[in-house]
ZATI-883225 format. One record per residue (C-alpha): chain; residue number from 1; x, y, z. Coordinates in pm, 1 decimal, always signed. Layout:
BEGIN
<chain:A | resi:NUM | xx:X | yy:Y | zz:Z>
...
***
This chain:
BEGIN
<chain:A | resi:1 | xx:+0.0 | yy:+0.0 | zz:+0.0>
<chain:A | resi:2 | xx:+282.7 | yy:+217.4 | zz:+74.4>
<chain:A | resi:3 | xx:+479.9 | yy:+129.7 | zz:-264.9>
<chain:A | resi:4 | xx:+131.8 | yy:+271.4 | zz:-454.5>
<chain:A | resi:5 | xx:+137.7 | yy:+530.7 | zz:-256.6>
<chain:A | resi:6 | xx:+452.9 | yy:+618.6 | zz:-325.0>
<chain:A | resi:7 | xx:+410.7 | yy:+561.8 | zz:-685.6>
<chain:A | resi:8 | xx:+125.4 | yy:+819.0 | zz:-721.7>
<chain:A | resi:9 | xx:+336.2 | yy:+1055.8 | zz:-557.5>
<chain:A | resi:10 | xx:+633.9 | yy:+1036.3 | zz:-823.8>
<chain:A | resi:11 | xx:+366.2 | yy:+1033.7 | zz:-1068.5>
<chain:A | resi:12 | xx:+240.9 | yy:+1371.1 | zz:-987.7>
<chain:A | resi:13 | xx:+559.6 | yy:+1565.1 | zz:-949.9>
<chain:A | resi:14 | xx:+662.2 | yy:+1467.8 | zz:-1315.6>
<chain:A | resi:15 | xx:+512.7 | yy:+1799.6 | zz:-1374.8>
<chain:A | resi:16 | xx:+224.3 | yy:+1848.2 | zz:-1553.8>
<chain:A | resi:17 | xx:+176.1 | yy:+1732.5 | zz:-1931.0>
<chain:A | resi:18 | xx:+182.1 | yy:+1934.0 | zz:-2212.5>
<chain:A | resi:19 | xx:-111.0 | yy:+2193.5 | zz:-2279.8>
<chain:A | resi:20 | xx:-320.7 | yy:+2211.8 | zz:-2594.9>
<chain:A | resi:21 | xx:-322.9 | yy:+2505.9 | zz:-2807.8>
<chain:A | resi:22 | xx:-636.2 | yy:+2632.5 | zz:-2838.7>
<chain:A | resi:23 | xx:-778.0 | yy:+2586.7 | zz:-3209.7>
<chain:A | resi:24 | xx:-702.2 | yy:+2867.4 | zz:-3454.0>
<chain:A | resi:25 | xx:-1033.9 | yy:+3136.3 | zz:-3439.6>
<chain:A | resi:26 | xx:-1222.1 | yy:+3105.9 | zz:-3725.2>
<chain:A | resi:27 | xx:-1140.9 | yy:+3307.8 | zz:-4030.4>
<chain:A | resi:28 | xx:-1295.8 | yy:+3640.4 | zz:-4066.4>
<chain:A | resi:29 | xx:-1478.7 | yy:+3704.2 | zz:-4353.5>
<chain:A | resi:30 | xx:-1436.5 | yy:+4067.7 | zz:-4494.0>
<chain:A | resi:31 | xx:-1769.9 | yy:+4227.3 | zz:-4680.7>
<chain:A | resi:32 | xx:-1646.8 | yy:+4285.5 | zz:-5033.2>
<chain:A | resi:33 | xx:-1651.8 | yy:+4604.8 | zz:-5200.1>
<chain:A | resi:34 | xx:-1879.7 | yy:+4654.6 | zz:-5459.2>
<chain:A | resi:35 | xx:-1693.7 | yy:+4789.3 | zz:-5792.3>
<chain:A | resi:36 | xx:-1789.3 | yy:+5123.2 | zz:-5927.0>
<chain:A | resi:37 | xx:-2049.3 | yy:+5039.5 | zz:-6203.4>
<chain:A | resi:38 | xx:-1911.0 | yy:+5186.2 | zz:-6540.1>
<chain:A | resi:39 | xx:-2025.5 | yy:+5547.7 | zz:-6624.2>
<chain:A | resi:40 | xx:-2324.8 | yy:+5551.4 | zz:-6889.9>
<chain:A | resi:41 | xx:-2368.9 | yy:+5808.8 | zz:-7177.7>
<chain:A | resi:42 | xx:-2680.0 | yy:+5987.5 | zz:-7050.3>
<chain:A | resi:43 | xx:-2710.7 | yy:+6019.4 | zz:-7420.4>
<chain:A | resi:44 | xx:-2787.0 | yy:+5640.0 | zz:-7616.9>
<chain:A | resi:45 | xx:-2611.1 | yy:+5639.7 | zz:-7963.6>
<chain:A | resi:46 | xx:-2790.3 | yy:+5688.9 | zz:-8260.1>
<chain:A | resi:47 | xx:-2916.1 | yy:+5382.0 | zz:-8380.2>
<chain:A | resi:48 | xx:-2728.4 | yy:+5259.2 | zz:-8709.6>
<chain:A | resi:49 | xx:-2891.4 | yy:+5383.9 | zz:-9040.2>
<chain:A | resi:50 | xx:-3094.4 | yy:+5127.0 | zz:-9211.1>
<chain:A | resi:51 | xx:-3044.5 | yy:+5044.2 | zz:-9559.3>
<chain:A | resi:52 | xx:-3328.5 | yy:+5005.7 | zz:-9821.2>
<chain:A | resi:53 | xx:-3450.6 | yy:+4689.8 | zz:-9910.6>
<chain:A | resi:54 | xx:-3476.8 | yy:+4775.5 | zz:-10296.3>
<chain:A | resi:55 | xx:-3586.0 | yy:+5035.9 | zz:-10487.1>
<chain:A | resi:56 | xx:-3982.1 | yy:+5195.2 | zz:-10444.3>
<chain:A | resi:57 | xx:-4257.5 | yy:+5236.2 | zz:-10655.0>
<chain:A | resi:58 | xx:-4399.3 | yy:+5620.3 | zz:-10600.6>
<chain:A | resi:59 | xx:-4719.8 | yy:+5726.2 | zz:-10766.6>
<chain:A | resi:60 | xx:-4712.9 | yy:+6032.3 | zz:-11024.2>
<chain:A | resi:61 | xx:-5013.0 | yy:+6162.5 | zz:-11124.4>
<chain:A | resi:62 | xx:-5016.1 | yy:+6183.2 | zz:-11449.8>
<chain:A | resi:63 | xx:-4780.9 | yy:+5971.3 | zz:-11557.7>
<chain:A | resi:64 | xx:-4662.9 | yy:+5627.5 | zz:-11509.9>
<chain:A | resi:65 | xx:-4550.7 | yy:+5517.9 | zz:-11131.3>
<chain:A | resi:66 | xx:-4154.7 | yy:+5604.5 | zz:-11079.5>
<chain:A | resi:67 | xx:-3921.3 | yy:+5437.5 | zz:-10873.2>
<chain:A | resi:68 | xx:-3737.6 | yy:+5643.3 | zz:-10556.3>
<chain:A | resi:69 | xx:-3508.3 | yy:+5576.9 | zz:-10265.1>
<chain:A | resi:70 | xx:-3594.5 | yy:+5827.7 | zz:-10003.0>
<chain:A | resi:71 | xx:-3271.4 | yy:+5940.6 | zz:-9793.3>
<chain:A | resi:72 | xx:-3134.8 | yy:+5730.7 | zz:-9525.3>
<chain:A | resi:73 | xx:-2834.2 | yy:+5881.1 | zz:-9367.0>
<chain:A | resi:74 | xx:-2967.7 | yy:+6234.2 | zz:-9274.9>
<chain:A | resi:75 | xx:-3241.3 | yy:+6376.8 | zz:-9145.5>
<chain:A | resi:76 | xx:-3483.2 | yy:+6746.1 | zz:-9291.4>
<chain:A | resi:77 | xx:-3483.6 | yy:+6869.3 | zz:-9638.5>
<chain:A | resi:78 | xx:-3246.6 | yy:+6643.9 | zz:-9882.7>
<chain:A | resi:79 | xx:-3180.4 | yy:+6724.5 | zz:-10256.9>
<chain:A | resi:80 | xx:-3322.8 | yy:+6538.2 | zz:-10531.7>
<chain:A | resi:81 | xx:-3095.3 | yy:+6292.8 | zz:-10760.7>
<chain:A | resi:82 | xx:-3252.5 | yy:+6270.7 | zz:-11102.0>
<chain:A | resi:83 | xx:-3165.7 | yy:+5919.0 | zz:-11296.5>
<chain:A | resi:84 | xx:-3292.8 | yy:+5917.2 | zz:-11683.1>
<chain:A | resi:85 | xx:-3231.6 | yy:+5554.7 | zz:-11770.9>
<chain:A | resi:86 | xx:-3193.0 | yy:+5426.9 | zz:-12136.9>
<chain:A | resi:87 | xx:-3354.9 | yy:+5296.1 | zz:-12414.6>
<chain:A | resi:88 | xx:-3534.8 | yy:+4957.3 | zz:-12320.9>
<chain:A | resi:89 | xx:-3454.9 | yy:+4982.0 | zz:-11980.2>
<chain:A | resi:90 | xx:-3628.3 | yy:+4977.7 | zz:-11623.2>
<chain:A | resi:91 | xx:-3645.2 | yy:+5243.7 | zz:-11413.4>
<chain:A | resi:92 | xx:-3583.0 | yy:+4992.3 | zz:-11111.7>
<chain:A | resi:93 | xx:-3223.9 | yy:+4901.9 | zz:-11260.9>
<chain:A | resi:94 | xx:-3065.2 | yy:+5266.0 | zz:-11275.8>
<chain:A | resi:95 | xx:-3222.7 | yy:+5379.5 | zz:-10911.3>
<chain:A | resi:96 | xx:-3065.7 | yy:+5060.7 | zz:-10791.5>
<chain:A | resi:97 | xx:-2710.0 | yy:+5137.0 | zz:-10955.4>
<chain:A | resi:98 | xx:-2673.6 | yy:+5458.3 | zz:-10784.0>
<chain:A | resi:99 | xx:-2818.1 | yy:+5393.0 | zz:-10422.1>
<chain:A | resi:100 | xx:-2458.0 | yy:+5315.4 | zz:-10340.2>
<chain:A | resi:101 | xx:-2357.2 | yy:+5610.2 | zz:-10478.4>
<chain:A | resi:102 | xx:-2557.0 | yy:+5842.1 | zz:-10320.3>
<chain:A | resi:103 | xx:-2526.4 | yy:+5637.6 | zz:-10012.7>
<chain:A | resi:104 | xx:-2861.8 | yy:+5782.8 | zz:-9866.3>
<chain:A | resi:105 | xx:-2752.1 | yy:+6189.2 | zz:-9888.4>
<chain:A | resi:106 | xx:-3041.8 | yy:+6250.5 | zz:-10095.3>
<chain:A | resi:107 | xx:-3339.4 | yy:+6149.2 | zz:-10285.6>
<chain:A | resi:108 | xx:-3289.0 | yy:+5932.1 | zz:-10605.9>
<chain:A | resi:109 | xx:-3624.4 | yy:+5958.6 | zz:-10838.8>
<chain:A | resi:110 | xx:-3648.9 | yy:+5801.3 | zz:-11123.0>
<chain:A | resi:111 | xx:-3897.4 | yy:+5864.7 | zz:-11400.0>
<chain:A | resi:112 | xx:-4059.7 | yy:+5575.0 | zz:-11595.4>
<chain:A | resi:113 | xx:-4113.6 | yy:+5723.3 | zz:-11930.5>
<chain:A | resi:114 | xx:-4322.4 | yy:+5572.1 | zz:-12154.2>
<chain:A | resi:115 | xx:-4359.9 | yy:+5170.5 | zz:-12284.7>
<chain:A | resi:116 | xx:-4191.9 | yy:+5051.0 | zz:-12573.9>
<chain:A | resi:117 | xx:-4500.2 | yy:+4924.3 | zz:-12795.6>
<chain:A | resi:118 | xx:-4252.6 | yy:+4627.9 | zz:-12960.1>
<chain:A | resi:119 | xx:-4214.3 | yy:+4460.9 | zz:-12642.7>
<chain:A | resi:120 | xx:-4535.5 | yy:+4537.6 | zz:-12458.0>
<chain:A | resi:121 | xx:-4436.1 | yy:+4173.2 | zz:-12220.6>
<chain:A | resi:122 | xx:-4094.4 | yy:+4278.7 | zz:-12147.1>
<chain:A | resi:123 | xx:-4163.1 | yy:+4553.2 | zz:-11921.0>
<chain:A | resi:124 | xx:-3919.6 | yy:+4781.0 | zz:-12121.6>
<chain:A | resi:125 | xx:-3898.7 | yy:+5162.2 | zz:-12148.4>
<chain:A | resi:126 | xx:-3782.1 | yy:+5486.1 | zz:-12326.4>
<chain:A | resi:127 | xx:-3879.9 | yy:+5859.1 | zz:-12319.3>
<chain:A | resi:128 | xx:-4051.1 | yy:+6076.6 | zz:-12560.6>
<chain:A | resi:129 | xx:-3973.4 | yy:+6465.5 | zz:-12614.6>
<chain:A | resi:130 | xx:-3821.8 | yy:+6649.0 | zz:-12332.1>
<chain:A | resi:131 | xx:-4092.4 | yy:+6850.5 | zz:-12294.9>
<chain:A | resi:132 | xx:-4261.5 | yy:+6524.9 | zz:-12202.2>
<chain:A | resi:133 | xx:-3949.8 | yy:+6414.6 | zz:-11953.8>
<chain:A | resi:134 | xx:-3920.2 | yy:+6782.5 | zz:-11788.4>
<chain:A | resi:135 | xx:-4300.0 | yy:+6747.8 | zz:-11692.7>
<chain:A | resi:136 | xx:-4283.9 | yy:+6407.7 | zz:-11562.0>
<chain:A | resi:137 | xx:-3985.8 | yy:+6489.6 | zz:-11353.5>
<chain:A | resi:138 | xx:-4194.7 | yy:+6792.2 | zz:-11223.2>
<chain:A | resi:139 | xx:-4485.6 | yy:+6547.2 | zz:-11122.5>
<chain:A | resi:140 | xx:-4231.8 | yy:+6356.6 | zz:-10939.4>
<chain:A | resi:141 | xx:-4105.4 | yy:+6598.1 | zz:-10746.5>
<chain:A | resi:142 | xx:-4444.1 | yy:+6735.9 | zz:-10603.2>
<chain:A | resi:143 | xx:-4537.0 | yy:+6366.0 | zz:-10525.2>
<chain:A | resi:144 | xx:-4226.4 | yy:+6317.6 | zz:-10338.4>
<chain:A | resi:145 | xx:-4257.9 | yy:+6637.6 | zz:-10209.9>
<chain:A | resi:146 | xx:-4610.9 | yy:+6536.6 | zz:-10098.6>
<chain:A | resi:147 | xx:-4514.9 | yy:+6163.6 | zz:-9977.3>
<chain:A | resi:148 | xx:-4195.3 | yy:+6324.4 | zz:-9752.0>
<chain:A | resi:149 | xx:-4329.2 | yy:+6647.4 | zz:-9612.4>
<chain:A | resi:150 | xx:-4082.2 | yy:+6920.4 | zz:-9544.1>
<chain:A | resi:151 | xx:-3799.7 | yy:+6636.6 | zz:-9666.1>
<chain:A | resi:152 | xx:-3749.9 | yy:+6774.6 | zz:-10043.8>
<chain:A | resi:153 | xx:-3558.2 | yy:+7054.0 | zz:-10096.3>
<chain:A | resi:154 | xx:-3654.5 | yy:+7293.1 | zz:-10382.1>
<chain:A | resi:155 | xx:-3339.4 | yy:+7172.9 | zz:-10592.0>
<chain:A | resi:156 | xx:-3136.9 | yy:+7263.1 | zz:-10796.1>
<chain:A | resi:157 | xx:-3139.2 | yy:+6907.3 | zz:-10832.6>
<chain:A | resi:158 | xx:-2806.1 | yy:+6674.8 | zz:-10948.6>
<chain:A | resi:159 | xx:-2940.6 | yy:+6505.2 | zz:-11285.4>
<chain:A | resi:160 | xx:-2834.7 | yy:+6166.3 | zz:-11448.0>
<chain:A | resi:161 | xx:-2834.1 | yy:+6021.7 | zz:-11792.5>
<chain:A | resi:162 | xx:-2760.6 | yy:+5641.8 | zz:-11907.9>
<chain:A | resi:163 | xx:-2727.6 | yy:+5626.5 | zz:-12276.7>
<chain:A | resi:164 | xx:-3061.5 | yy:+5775.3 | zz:-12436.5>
<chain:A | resi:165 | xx:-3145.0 | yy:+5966.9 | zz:-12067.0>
<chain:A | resi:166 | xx:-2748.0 | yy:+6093.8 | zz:-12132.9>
<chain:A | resi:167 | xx:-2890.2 | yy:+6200.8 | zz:-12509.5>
<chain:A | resi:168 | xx:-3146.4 | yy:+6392.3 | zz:-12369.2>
<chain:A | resi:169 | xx:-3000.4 | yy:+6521.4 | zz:-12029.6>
<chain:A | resi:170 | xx:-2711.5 | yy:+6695.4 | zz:-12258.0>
<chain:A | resi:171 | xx:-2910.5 | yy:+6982.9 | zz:-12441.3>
<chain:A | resi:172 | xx:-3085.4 | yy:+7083.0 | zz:-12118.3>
<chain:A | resi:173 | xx:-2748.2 | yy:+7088.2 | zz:-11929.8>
<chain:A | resi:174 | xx:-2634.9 | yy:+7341.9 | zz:-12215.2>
<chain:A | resi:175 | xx:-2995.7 | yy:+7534.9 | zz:-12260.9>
<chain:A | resi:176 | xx:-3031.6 | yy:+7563.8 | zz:-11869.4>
<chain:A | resi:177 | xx:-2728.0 | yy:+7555.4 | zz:-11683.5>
<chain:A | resi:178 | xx:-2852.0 | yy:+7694.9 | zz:-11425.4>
<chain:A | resi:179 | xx:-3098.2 | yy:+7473.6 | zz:-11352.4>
<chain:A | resi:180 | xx:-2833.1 | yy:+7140.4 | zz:-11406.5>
<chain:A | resi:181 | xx:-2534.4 | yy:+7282.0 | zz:-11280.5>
<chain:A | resi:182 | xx:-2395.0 | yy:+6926.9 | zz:-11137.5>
<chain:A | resi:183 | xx:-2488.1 | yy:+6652.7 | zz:-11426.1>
<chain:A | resi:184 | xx:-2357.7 | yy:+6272.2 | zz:-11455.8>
<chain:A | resi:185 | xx:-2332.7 | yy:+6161.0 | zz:-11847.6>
<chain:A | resi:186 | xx:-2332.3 | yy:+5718.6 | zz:-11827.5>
<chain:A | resi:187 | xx:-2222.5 | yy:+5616.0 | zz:-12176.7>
<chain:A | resi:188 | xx:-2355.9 | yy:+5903.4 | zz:-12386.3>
<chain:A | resi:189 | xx:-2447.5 | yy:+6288.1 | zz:-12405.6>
<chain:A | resi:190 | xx:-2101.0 | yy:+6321.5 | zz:-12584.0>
<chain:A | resi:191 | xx:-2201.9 | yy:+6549.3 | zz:-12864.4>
<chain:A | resi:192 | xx:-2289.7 | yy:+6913.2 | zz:-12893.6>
<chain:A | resi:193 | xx:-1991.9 | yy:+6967.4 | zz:-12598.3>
<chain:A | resi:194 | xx:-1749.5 | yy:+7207.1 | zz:-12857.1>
<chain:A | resi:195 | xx:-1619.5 | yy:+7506.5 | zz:-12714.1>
<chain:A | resi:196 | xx:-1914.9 | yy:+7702.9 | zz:-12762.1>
<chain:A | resi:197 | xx:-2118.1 | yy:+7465.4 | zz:-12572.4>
<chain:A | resi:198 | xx:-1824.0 | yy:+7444.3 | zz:-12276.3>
<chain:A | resi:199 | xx:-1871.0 | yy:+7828.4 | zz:-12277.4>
<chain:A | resi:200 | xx:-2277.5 | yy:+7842.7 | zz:-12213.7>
<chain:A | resi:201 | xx:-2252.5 | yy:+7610.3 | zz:-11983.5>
<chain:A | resi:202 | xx:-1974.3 | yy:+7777.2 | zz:-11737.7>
<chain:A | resi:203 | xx:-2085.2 | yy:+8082.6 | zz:-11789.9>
<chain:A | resi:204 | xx:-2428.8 | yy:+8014.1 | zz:-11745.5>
<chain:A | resi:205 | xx:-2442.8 | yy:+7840.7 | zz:-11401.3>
<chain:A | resi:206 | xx:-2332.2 | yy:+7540.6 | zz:-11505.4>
<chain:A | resi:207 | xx:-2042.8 | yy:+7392.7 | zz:-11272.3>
<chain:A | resi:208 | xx:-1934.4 | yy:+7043.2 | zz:-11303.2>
<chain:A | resi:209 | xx:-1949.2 | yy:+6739.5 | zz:-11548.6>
<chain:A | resi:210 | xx:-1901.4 | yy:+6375.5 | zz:-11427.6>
<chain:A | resi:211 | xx:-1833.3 | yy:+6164.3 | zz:-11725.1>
<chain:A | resi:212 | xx:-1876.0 | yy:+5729.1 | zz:-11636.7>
<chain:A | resi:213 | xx:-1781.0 | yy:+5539.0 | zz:-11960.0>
<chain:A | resi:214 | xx:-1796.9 | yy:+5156.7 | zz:-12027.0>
<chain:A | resi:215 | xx:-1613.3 | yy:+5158.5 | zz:-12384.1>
<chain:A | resi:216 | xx:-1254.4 | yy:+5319.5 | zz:-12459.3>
<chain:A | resi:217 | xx:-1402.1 | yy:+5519.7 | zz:-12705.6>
<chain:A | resi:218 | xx:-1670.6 | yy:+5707.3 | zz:-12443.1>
<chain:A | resi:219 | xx:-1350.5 | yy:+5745.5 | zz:-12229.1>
<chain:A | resi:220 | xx:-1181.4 | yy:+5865.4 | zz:-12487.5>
<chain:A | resi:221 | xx:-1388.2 | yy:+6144.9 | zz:-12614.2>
<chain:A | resi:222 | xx:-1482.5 | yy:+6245.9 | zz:-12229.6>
<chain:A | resi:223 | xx:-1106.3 | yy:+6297.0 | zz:-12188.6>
<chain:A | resi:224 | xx:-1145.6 | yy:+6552.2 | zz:-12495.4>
<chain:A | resi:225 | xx:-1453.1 | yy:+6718.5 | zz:-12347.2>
<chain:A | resi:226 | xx:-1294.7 | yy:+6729.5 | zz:-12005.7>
<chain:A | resi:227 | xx:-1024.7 | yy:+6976.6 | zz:-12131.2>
<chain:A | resi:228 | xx:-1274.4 | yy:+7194.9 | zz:-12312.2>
<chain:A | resi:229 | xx:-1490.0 | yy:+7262.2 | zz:-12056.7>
<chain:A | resi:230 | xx:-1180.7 | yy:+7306.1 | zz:-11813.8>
<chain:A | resi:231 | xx:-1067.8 | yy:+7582.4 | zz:-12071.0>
<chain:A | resi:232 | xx:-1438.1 | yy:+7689.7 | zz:-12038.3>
<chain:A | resi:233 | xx:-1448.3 | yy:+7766.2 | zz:-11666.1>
<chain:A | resi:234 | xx:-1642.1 | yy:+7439.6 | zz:-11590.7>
<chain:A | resi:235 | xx:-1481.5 | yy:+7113.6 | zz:-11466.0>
<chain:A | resi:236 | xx:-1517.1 | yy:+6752.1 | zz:-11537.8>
<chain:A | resi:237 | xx:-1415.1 | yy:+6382.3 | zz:-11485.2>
<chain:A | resi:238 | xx:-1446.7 | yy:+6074.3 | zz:-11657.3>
<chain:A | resi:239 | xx:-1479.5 | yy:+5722.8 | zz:-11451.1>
<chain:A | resi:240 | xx:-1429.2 | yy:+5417.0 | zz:-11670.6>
<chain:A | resi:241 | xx:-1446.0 | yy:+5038.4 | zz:-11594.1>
<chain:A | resi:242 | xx:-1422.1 | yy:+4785.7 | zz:-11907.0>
<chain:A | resi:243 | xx:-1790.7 | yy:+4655.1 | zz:-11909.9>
<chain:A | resi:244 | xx:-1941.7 | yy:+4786.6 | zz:-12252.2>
<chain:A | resi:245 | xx:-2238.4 | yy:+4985.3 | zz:-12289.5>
<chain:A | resi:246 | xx:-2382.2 | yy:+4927.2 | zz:-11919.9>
<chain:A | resi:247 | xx:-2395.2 | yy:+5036.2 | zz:-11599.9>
<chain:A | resi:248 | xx:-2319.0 | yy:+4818.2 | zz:-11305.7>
<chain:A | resi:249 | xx:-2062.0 | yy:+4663.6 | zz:-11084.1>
<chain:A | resi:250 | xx:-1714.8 | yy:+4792.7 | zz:-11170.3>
<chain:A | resi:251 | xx:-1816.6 | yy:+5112.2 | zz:-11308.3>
<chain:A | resi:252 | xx:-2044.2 | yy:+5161.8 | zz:-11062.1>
<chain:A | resi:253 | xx:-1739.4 | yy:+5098.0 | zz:-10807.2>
<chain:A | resi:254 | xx:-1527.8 | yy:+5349.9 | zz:-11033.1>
<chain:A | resi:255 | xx:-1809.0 | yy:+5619.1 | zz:-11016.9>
<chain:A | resi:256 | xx:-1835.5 | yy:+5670.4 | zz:-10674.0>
<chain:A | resi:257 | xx:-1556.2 | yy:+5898.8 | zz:-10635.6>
<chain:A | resi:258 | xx:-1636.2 | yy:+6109.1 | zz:-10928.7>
<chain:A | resi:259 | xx:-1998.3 | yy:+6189.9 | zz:-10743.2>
<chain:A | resi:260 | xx:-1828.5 | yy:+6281.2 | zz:-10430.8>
<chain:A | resi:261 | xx:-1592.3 | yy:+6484.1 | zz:-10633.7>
<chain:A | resi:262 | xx:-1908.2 | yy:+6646.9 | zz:-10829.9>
<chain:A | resi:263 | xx:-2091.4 | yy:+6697.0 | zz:-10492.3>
<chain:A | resi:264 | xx:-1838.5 | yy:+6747.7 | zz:-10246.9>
<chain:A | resi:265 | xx:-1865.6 | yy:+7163.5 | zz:-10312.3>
<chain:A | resi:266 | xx:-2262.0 | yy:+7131.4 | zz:-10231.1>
<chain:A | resi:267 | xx:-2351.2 | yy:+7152.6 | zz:-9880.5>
<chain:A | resi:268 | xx:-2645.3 | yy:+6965.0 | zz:-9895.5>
<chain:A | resi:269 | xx:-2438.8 | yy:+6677.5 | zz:-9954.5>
***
């Protein structure tokens, strides 16, 4: 009894055993910062212009329905673009060639003219006198003016001639200049420009010439012309792309520039 006795005693002055750390404290969580939410435009961007489908039909009264492309890219009173199109065309073809010229800066209107009685199933057209074309034109303008209210400016307006509409657009570019002081001549208009024709037309009002050719020869003869009416007062320049007596595609490509260059002095463009 005295041995376990003993034994407890040198047990207990072995000093006492080793103490457990208390367990680490739990982790503290920190409230996150929200980030600064990104500054906004109290002004939303424009939305993106929107393209026509294809070209319109517009109702002249009067005459036969035209085709138009109203402007897409600006906004109150736009000028008028004028496209005469050529013998047994479509009115719908030339308005479609230059809507990416224009590029929505302005009206395009283009008259229908009258049938061609050889082909009444082809849907084909031509022009009679200009008398005839002037009026139509006229009518299209007040029913434009009348679809787009306050969106038509009262001109002058920038006229256009493929091949026949060229043949006509010509004499009332030198009988009016002041009245077609920007004109586009597509594979024809080429005669009548001598120096006394150069000289009515600068002197006149008239301004600039844009010459688009398809064959050498039309690009050859608009070189001519362009020095004439240079010597004249006037200016001019001739766009070319190797596709014949047409309008489309690569000359349309090669025309673009020349339009800004015959517009780019007009504020309304």
């Amino acid at each position: 009894m005295r041995t376990t006795a003993l034994a407890l005693l040198a047990a207990a002055c072995t000093g006492p055993t080793q103490a457990q750390e208390p367990p680490d404290p739990a982790p503290r969580l920190e409230r996150a910062t929200p980030a600064a939410a990104p500054l906004v435009s109290a002004t939303p961007a424009p939305p993106a212009p929107v393209e026509p489908a294809g070209t319109v039909p517009l109702d002249v009264p009067g005459f036969r329905p035209a085709e138009h492309l109203a402007p897409y890219r600006t906004s109150g009173a736009r000028p008028v673009v004028v496209v005469l199109h050529g013998n047994f065309d479509r009115p719908e073809w030339d308005c479609a060639a230059w809507d990416p010229i224009v590029e929505g800066r302005a009206f395009i209107l283009c008259p229908r003219g009258i049938p061609r009685t050889d082909a009444p199933g082809l849907d084909r057209w031509h022009y009679g006198a200009r008398s005839s074309i002037l009026r139509e034109v006229a009518a299209g303008r007040a029913a434009l003016a009348a679809r787009y209210p306050g969106r038509v400016d009262g001109g002058p307006d920038v006229w256009v001639g493929f091949s026949l509409g060229a043949f006509h657009l010509a004499p009332l570019a030198r009988s009016s200049p002041d009245r077609y002081p920007r004109i586009v001549l597509v594979e024809g208009g080429l005669d009548g420009w001598d120096r006394r024709g150069a000289a009515t037309f600068a002197t006149r009002g008239g301004r600039k010439i844009a010459f688009a050719c398809g064959r050498p020869g039309c690009r050859e003869r608009a070189r001519r012309l362009t020095s004439v009416l240079q010597a004249a007062g006037a200016d001019a320049r001739v766009a070319f792309a190797a596709i014949g007596h047409n309008f489309y595609g690569p000359l349309v490509t090669e025309t673009r520039p020349v339009f800004d260059w015959l517009v780019e002095d007009d504020q309304r463009f």
